[in-house]
CHARMM internal coordinates of N, CA and C (Angstrom, degrees):
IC EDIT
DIST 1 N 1 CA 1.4508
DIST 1 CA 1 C 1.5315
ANGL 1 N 1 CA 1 C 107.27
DIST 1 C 2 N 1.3531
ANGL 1 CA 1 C 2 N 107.24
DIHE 1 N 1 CA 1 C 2 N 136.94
DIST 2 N 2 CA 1.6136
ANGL 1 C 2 N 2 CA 107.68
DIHE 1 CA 1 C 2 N 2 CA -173.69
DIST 2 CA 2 C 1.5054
ANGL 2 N 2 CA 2 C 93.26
DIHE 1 C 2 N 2 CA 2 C -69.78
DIST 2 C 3 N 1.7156
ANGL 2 CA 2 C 3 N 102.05
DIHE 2 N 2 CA 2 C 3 N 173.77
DIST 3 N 3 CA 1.5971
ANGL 2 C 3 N 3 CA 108.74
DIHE 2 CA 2 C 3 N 3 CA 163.87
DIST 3 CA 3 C 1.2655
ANGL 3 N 3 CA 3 C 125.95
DIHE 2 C 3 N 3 CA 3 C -60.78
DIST 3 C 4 N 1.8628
ANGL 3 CA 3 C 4 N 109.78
DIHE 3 N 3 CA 3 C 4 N -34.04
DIST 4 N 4 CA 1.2648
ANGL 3 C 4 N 4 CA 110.24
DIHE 3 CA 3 C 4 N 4 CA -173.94
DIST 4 CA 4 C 1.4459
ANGL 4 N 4 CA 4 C 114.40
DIHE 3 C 4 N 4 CA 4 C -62.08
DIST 4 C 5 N 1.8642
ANGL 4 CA 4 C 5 N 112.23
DIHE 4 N 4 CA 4 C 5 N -52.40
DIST 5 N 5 CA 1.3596
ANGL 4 C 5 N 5 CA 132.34
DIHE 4 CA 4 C 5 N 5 CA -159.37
DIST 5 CA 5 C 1.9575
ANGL 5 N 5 CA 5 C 95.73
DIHE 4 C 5 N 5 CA 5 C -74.92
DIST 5 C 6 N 1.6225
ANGL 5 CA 5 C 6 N 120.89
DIHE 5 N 5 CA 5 C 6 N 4.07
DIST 6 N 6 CA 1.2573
ANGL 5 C 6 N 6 CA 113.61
DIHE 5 CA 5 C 6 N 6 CA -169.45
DIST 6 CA 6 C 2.0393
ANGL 6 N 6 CA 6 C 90.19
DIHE 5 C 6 N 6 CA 6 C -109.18
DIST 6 C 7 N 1.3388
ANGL 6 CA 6 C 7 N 90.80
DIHE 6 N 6 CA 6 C 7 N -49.99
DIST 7 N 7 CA 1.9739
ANGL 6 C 7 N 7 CA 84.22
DIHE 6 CA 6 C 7 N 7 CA 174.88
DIST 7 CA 7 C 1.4575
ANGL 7 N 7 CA 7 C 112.82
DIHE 6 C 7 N 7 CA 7 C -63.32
DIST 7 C 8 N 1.8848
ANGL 7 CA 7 C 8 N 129.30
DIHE 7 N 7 CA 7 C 8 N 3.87
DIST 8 N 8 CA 1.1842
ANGL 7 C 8 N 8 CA 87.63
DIHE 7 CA 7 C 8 N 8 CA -165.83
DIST 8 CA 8 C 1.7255
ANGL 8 N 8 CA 8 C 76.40
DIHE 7 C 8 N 8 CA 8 C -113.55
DIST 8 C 9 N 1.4282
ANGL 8 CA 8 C 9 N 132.84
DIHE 8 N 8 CA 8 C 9 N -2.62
DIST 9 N 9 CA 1.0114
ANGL 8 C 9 N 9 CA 128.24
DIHE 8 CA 8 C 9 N 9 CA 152.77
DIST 9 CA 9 C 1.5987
ANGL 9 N 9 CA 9 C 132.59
DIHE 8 C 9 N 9 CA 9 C -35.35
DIST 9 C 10 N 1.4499
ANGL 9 CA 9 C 10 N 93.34
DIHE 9 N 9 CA 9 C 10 N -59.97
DIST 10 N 10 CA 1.8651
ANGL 9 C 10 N 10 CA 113.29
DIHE 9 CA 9 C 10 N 10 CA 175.94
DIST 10 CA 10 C 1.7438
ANGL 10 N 10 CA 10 C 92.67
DIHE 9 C 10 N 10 CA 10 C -55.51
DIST 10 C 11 N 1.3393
ANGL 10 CA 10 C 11 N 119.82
DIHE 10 N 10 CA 10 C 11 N -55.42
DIST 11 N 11 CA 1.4283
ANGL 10 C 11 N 11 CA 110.06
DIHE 10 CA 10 C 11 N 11 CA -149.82
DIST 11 CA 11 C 1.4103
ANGL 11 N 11 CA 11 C 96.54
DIHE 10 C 11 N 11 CA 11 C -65.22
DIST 11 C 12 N 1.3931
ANGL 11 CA 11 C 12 N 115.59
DIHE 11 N 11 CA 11 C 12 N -38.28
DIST 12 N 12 CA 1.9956
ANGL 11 C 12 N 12 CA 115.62
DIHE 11 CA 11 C 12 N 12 CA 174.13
DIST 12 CA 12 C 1.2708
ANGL 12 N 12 CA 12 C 108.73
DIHE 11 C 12 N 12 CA 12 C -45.18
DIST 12 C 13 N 1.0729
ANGL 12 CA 12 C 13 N 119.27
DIHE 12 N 12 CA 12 C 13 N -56.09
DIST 13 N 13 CA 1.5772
ANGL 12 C 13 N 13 CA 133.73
DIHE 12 CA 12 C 13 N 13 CA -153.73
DIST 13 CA 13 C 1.4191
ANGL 13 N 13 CA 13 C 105.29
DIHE 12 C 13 N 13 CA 13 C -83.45
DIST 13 C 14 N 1.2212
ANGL 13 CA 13 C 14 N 115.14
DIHE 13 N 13 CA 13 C 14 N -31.27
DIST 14 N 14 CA 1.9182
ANGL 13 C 14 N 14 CA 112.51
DIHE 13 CA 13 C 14 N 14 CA 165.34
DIST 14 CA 14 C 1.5997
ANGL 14 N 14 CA 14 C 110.09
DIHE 13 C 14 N 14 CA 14 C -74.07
DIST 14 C 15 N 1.5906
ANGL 14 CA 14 C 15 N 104.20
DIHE 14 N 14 CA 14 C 15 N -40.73
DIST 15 N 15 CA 1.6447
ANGL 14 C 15 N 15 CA 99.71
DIHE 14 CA 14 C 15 N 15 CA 167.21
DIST 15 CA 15 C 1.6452
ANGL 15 N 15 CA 15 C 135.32
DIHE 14 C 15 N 15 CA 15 C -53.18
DIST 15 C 16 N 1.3248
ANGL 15 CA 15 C 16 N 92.65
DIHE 15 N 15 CA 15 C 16 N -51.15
DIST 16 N 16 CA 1.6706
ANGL 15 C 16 N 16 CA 94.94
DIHE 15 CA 15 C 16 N 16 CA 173.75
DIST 16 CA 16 C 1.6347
ANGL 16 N 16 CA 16 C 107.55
DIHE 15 C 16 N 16 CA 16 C -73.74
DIST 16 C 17 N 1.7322
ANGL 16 CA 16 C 17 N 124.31
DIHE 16 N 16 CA 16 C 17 N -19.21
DIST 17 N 17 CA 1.4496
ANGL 16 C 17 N 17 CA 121.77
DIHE 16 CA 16 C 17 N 17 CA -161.03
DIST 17 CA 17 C 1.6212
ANGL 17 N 17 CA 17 C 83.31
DIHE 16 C 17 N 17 CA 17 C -79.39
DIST 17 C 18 N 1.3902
ANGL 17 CA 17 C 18 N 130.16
DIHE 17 N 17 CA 17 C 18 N -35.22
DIST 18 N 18 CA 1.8160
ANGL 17 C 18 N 18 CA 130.45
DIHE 17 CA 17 C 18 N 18 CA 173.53
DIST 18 CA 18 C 1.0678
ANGL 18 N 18 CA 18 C 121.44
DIHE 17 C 18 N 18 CA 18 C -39.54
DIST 18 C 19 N 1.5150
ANGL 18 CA 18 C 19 N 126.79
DIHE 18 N 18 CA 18 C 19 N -57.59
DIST 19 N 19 CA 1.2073
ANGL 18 C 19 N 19 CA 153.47
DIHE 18 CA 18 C 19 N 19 CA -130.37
DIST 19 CA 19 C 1.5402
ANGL 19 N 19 CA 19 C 107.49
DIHE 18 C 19 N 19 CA 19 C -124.71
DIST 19 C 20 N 1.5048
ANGL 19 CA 19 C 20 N 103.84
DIHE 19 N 19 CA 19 C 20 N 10.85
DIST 20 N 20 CA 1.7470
ANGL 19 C 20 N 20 CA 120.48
DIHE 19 CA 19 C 20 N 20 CA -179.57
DIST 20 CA 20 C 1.5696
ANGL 20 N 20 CA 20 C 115.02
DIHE 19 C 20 N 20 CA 20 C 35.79
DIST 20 C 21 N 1.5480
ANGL 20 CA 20 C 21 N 114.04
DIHE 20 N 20 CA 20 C 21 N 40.10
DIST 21 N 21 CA 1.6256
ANGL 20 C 21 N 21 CA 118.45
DIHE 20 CA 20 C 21 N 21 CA 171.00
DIST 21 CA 21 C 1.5786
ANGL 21 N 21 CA 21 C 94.04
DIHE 20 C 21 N 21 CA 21 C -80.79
DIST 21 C 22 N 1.2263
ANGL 21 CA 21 C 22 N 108.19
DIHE 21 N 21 CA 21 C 22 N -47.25
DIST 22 N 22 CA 1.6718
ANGL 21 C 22 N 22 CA 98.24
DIHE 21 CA 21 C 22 N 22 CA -172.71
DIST 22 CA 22 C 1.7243
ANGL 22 N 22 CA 22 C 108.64
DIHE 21 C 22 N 22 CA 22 C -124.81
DIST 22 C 23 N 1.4993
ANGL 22 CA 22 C 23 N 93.79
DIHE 22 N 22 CA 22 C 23 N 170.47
DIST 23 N 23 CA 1.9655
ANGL 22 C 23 N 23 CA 93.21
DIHE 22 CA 22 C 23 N 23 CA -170.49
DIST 23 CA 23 C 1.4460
ANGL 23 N 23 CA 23 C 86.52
DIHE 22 C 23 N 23 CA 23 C -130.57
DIST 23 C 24 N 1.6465
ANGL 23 CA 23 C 24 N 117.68
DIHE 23 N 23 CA 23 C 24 N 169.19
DIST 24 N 24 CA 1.1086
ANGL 23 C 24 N 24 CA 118.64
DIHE 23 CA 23 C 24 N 24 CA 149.76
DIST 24 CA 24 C 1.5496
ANGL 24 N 24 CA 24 C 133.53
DIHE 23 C 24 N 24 CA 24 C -68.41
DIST 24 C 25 N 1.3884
ANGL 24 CA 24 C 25 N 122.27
DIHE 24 N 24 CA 24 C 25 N 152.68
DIST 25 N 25 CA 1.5611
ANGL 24 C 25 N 25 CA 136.01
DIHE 24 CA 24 C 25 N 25 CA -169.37
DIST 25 CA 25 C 1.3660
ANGL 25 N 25 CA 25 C 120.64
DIHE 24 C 25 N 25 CA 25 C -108.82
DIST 25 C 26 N 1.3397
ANGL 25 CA 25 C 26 N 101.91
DIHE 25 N 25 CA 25 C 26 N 129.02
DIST 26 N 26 CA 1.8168
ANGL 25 C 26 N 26 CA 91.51
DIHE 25 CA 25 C 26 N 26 CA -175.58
DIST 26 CA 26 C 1.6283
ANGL 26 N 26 CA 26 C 95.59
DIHE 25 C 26 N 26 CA 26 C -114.30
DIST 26 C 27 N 1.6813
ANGL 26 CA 26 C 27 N 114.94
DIHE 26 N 26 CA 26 C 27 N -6.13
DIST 27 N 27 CA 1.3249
ANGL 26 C 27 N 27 CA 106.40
DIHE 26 CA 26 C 27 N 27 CA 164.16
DIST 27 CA 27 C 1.8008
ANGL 27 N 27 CA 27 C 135.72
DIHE 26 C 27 N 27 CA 27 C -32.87
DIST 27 C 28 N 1.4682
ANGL 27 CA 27 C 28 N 106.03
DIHE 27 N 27 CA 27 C 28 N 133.44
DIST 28 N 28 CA 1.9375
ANGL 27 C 28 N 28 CA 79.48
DIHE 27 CA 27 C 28 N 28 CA -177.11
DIST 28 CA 28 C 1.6515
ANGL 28 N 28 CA 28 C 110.66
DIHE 27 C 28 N 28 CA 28 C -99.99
DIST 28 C 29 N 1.4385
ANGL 28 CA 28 C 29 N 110.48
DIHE 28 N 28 CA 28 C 29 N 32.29
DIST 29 N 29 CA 1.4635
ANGL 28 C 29 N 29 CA 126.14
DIHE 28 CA 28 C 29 N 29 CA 162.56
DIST 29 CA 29 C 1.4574
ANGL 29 N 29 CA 29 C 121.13
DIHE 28 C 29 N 29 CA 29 C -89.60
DIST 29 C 30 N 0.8415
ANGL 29 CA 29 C 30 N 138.07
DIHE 29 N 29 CA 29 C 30 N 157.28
DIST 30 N 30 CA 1.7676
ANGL 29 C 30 N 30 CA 135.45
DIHE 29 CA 29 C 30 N 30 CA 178.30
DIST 30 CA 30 C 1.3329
ANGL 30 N 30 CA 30 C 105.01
DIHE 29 C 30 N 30 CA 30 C -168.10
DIST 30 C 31 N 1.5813
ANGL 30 CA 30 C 31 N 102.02
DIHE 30 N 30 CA 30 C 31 N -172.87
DIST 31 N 31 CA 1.4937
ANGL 30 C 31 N 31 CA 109.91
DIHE 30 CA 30 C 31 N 31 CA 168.85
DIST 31 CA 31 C 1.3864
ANGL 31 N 31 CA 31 C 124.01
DIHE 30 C 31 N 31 CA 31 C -179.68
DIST 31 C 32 N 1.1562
ANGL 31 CA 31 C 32 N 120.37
DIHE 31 N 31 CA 31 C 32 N 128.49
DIST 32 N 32 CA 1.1925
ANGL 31 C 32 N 32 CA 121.78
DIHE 31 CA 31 C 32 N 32 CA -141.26
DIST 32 CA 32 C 2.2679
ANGL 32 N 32 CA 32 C 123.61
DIHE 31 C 32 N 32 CA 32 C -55.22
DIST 32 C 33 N 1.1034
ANGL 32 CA 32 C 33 N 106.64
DIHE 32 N 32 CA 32 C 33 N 178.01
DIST 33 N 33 CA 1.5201
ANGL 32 C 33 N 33 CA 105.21
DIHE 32 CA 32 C 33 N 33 CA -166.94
DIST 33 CA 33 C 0.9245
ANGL 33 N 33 CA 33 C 100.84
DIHE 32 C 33 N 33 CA 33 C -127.88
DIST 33 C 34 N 1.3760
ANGL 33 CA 33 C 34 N 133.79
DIHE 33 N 33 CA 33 C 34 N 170.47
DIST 34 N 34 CA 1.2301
ANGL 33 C 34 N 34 CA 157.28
DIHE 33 CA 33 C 34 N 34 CA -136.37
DIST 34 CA 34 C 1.7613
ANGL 34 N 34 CA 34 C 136.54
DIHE 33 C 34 N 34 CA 34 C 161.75
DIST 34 C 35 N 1.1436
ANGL 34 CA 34 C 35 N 101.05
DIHE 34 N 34 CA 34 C 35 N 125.39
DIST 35 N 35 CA 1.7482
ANGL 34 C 35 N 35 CA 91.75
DIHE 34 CA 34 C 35 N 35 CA 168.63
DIST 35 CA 35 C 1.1974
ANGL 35 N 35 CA 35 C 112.01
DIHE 34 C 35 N 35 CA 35 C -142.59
DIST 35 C 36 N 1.6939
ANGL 35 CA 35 C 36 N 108.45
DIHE 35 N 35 CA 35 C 36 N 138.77
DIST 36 N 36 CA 0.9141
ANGL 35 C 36 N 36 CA 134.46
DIHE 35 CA 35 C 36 N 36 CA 176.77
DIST 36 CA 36 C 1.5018
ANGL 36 N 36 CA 36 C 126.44
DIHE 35 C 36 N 36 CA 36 C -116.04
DIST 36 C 37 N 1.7290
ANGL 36 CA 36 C 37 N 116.89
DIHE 36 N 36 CA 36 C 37 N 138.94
DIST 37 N 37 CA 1.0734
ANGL 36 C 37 N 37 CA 116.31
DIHE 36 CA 36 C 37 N 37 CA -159.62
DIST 37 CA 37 C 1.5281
ANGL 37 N 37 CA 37 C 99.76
DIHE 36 C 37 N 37 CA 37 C -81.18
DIST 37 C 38 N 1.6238
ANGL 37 CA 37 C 38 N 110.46
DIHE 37 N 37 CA 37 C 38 N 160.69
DIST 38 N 38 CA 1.2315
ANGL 37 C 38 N 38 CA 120.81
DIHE 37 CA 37 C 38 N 38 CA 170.78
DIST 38 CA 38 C 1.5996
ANGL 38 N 38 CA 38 C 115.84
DIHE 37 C 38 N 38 CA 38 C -110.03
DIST 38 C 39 N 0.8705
ANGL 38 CA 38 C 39 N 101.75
DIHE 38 N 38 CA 38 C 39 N 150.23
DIST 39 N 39 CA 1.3302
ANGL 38 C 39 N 39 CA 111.02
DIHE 38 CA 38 C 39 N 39 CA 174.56
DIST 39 CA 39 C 1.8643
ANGL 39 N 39 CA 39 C 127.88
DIHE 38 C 39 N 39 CA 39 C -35.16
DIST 39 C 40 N 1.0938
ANGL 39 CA 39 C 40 N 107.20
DIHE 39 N 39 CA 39 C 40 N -43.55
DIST 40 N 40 CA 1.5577
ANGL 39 C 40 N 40 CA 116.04
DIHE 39 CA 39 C 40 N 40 CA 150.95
DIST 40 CA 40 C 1.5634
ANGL 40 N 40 CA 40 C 131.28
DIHE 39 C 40 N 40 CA 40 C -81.77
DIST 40 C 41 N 1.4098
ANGL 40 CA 40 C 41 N 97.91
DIHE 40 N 40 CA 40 C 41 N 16.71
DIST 41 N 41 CA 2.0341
ANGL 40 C 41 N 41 CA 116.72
DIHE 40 CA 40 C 41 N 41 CA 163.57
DIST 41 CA 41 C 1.5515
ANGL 41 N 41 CA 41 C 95.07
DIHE 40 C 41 N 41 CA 41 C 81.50
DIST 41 C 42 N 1.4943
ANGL 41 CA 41 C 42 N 136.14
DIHE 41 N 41 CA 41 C 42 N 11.08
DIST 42 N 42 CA 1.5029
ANGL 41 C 42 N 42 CA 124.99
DIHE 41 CA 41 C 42 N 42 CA 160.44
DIST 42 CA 42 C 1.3751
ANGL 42 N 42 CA 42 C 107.65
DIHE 41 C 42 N 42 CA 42 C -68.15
DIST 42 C 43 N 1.4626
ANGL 42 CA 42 C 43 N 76.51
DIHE 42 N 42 CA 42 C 43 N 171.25
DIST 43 N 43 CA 1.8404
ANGL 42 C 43 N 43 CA 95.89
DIHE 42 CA 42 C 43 N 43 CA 160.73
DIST 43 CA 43 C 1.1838
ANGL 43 N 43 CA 43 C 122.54
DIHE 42 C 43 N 43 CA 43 C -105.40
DIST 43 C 44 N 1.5369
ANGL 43 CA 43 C 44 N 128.33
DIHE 43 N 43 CA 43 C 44 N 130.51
DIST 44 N 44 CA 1.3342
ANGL 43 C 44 N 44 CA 122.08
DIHE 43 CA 43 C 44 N 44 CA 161.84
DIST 44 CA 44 C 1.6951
ANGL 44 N 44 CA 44 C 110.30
DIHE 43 C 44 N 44 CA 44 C -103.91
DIST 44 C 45 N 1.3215
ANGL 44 CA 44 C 45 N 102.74
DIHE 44 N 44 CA 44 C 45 N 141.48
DIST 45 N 45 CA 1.7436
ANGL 44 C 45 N 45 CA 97.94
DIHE 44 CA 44 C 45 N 45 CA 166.58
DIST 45 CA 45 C 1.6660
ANGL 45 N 45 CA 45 C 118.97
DIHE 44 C 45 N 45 CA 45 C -90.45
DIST 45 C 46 N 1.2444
ANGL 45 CA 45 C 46 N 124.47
DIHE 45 N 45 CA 45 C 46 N 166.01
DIST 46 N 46 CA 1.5332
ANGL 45 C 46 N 46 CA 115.61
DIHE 45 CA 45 C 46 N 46 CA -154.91
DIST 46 CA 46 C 1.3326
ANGL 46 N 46 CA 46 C 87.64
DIHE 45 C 46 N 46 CA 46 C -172.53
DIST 46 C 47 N 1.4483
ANGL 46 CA 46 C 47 N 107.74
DIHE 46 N 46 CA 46 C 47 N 107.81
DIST 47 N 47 CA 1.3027
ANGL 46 C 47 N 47 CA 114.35
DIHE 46 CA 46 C 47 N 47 CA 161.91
DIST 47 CA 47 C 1.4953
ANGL 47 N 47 CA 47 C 115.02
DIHE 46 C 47 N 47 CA 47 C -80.39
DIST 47 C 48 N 1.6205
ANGL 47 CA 47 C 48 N 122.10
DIHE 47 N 47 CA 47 C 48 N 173.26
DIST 48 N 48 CA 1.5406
ANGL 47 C 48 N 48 CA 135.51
DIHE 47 CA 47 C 48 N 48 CA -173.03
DIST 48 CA 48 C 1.5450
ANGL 48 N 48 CA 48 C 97.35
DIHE 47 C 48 N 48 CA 48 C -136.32
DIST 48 C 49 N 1.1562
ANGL 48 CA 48 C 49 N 100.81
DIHE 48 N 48 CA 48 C 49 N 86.42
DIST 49 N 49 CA 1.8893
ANGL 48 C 49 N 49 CA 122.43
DIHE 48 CA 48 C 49 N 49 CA -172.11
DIST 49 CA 49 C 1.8726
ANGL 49 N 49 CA 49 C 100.07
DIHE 48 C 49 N 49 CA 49 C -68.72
DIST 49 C 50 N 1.3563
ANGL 49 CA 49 C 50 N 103.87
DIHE 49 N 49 CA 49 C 50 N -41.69
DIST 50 N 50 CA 1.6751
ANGL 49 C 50 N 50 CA 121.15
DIHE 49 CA 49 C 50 N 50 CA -157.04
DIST 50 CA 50 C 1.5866
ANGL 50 N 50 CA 50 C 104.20
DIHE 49 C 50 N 50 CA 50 C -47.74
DIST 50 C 51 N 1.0526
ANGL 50 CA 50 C 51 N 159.76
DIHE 50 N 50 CA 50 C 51 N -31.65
DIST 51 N 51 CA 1.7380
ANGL 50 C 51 N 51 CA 173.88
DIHE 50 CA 50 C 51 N 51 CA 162.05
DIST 51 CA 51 C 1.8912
ANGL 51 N 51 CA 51 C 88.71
DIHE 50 C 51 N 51 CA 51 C -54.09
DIST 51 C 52 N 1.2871
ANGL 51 CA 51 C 52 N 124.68
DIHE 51 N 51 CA 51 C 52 N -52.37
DIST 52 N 52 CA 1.1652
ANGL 51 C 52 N 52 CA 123.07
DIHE 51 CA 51 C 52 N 52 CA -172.33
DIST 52 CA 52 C 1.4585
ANGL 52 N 52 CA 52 C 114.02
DIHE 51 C 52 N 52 CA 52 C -71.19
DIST 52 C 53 N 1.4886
ANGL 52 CA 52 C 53 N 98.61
DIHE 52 N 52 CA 52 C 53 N -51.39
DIST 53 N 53 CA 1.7455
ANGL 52 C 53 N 53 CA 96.87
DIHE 52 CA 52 C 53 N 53 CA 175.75
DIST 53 CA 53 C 0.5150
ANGL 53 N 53 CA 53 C 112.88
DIHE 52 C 53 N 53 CA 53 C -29.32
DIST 53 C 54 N 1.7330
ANGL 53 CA 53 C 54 N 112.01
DIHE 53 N 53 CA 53 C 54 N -58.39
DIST 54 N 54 CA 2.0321
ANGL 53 C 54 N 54 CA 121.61
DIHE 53 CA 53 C 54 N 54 CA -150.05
DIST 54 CA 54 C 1.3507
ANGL 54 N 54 CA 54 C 95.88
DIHE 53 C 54 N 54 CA 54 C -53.85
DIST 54 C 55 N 1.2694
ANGL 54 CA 54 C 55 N 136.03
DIHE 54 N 54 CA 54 C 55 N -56.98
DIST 55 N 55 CA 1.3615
ANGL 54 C 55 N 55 CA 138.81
DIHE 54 CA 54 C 55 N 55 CA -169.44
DIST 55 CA 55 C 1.3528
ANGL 55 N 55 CA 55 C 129.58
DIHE 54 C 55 N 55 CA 55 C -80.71
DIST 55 C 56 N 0.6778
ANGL 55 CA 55 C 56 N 109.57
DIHE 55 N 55 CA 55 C 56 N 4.52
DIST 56 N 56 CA 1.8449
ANGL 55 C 56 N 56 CA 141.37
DIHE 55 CA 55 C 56 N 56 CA 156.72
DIST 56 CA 56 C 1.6469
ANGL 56 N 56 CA 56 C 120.47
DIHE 55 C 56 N 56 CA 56 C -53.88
DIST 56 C 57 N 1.5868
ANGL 56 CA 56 C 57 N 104.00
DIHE 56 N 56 CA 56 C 57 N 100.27
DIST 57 N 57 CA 2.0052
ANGL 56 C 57 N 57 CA 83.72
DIHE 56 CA 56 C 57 N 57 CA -178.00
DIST 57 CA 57 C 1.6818
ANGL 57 N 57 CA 57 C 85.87
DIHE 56 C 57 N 57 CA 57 C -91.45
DIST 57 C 58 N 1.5182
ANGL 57 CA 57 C 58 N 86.41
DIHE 57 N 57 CA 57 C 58 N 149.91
DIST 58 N 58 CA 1.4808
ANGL 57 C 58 N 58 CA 98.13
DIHE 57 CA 57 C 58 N 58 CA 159.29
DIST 58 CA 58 C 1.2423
ANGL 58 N 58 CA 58 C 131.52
DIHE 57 C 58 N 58 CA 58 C -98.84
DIST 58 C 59 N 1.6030
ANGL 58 CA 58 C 59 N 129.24
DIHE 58 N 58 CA 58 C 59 N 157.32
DIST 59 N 59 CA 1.4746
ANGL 58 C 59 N 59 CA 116.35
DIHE 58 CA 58 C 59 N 59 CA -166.53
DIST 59 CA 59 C 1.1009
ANGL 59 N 59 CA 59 C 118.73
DIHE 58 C 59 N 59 CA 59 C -82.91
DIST 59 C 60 N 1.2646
ANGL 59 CA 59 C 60 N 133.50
DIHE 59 N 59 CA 59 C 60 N 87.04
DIST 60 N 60 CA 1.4497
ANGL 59 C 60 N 60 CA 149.39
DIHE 59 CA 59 C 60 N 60 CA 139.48
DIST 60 CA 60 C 2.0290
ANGL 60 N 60 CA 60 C 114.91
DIHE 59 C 60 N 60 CA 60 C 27.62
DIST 60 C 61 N 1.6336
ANGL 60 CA 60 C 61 N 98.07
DIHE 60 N 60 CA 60 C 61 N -51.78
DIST 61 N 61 CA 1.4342
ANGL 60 C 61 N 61 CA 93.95
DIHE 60 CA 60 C 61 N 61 CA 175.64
DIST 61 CA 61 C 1.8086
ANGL 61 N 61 CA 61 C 102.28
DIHE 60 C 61 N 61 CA 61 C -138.28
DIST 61 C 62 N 1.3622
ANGL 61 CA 61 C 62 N 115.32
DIHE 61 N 61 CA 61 C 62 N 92.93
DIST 62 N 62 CA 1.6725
ANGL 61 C 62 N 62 CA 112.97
DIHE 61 CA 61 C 62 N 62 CA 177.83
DIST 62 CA 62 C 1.6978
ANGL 62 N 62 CA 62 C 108.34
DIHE 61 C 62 N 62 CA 62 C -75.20
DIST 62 C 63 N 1.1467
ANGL 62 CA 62 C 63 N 89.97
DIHE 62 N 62 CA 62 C 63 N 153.99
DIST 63 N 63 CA 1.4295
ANGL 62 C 63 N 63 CA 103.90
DIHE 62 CA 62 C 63 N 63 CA -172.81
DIST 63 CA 63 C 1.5578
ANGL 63 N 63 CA 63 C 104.31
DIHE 62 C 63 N 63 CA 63 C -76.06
DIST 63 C 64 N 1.3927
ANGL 63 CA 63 C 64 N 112.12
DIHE 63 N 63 CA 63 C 64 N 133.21
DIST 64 N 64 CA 1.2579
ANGL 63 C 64 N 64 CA 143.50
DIHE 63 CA 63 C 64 N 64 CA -139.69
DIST 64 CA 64 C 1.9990
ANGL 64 N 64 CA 64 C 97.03
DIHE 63 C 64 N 64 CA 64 C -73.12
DIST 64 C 65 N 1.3188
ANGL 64 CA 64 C 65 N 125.88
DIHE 64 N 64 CA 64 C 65 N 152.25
DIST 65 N 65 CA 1.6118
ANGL 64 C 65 N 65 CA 107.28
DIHE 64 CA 64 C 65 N 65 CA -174.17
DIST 65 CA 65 C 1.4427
ANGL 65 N 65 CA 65 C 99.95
DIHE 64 C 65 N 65 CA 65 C -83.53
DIST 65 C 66 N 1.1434
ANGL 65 CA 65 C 66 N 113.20
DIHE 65 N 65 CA 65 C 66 N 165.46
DIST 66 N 66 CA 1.8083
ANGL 65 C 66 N 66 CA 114.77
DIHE 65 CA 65 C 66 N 66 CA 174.31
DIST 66 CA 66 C 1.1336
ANGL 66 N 66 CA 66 C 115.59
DIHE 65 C 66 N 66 CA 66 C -60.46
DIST 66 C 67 N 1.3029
ANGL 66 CA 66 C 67 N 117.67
DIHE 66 N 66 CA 66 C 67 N -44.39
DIST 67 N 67 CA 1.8871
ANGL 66 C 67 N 67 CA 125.00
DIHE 66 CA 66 C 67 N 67 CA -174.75
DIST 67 CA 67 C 1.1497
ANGL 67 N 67 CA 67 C 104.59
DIHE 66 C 67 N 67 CA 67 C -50.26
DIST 67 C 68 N 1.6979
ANGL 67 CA 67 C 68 N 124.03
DIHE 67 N 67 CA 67 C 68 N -51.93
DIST 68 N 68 CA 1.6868
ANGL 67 C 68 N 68 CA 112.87
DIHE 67 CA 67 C 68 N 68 CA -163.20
DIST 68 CA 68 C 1.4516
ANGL 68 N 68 CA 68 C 104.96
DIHE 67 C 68 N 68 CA 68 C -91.15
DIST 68 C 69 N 1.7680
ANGL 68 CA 68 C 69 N 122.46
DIHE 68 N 68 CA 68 C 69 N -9.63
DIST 69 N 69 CA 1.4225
ANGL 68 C 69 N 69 CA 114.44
DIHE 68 CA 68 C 69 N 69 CA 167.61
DIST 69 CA 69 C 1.5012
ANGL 69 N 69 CA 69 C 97.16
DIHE 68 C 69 N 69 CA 69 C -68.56
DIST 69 C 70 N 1.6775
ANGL 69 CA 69 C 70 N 148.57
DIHE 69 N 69 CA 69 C 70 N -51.17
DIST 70 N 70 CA 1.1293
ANGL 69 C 70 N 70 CA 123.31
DIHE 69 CA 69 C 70 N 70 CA -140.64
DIST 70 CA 70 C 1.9460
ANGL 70 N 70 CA 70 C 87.47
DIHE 69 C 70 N 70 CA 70 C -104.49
DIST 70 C 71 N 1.1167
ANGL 70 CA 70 C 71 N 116.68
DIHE 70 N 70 CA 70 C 71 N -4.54
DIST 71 N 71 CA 1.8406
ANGL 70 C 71 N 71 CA 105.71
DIHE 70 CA 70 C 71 N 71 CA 145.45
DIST 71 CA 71 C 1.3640
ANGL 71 N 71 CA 71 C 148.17
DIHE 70 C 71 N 71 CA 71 C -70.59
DIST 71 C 72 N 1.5869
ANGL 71 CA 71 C 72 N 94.98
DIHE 71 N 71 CA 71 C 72 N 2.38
DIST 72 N 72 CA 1.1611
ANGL 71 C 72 N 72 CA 117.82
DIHE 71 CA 71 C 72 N 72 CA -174.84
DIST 72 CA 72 C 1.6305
ANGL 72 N 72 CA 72 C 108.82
DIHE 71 C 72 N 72 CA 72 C -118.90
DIST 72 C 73 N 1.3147
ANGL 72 CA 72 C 73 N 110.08
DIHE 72 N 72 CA 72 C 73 N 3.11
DIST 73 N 73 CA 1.8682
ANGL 72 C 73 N 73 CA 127.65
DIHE 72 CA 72 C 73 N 73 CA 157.93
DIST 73 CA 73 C 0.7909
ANGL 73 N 73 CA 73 C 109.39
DIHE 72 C 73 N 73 CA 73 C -92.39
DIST 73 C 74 N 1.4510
ANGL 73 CA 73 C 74 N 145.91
DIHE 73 N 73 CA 73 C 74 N -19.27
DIST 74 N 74 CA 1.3835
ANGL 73 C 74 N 74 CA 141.16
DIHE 73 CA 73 C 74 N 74 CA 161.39
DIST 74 CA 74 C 0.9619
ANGL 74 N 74 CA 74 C 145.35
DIHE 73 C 74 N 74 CA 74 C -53.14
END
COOR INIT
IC SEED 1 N 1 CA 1 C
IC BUILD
């Protein structure tokens, strides 16, 4: 990551860490970062979740939606 595309990372990441979108992680999972330019020459950041999925169990039994629990009082 250049210097530039790395300070404008920190400055994202102190912004949203302000504004309580994100917290710090003591998880020892992660995944990698990224920025990509936009069309009007910003930066967006863009995580790469996909390494995490894979390792991801999914929940076996999700809790049921409200609509078909209270269709099922009928």
């Amino acid at each position: 990551m250049s210097p530039v595309e790395l300070r404008e990372l920190k400055s994202q990441l102190e912004e949203l860490l302000r504004k309580h979108f994100i917290r710090p992680s003591v998880s020892p999972w992660g995944a990698p970062v990224l920025l990509v330019k936009k069309k009007d020459g910003t930066m967006r950041l863009c995580i790469d979740y996909r390494q995490l999925n894979k390792v991801t169990i999914k929940n076996k039994y999700p809790l049921p939606r409200i609509d078909d629990l209270l269709d099922q009082l009928k």
